[in-house]
C-alpha atoms as one frame of an Amber mdcrd trajectory, in Angstrom:
protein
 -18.287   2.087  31.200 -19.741   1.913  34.880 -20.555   3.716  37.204 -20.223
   2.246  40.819 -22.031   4.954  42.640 -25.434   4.466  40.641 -25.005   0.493
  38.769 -25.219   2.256  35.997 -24.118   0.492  32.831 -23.251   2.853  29.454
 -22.890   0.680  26.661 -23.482   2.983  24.297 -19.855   4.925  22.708 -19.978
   8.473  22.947 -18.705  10.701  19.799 -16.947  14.122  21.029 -17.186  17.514
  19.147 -13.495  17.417  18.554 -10.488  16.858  16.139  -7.113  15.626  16.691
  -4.572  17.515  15.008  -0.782  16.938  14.211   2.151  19.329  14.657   5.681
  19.296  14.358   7.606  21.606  16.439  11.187  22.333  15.391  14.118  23.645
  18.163  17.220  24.472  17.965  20.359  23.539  20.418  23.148  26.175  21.132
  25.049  25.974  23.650  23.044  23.692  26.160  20.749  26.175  25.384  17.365
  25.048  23.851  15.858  27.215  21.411  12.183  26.529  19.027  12.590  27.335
  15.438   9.777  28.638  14.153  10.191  32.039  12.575  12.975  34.390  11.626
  12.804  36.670  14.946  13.760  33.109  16.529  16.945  32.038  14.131  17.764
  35.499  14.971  17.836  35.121  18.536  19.764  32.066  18.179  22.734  33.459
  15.632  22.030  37.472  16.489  25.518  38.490  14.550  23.424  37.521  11.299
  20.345  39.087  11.902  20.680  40.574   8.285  21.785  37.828   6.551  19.089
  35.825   8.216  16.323  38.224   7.018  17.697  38.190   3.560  18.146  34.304
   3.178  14.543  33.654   4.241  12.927  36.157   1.771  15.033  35.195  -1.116
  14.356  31.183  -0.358  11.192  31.618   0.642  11.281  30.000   3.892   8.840
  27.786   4.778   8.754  27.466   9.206   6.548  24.362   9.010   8.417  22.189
   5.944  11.706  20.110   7.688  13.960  20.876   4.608  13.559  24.665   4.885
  14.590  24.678   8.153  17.618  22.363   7.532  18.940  24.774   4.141  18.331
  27.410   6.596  20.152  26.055   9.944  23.086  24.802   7.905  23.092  28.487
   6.674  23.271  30.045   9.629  26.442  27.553  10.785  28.095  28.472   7.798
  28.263  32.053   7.835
């Protein structure tokens, strides 16, 4: 790097105090509507007529917000009732 103001030359790489971290965010589309998937009280906003069922699925299958195939079981779910 340089810096034009002073001639300054840095030739030396600088390690930051920091770590990069990967996440997956899941949504949901109803209606034009665009909706993120990441608990219950969410699914629930997005199909509110099965509140209950919702609630029950997810405790009984153990849900898991941040696995992919959770949320699929538990999406198609929702569509079918």
């Amino acid at each position: 790097t340089s810096n034009t103001m002073s001639s300054i030359y840095v030739l030396r790489p600088y390690q930051g105090d920091f770590n990069i971290e990967i996440q997956k965010n899941y949504w949901l589309i109803k209606a034009k509507q665009i909706y993120k998937a990441t608990s219950a009280k969410q699914f629930e906003k997005v199909f509110p007529h099965q509140e209950e069922a919702i609630k029950n699925y997810v405790a009984s299958n153990q849900v898991n917000f941040n696995v992919e195939n959770d949320l699929v079981k538990l999406t198609l779910f929702c569509n079918a009732h």
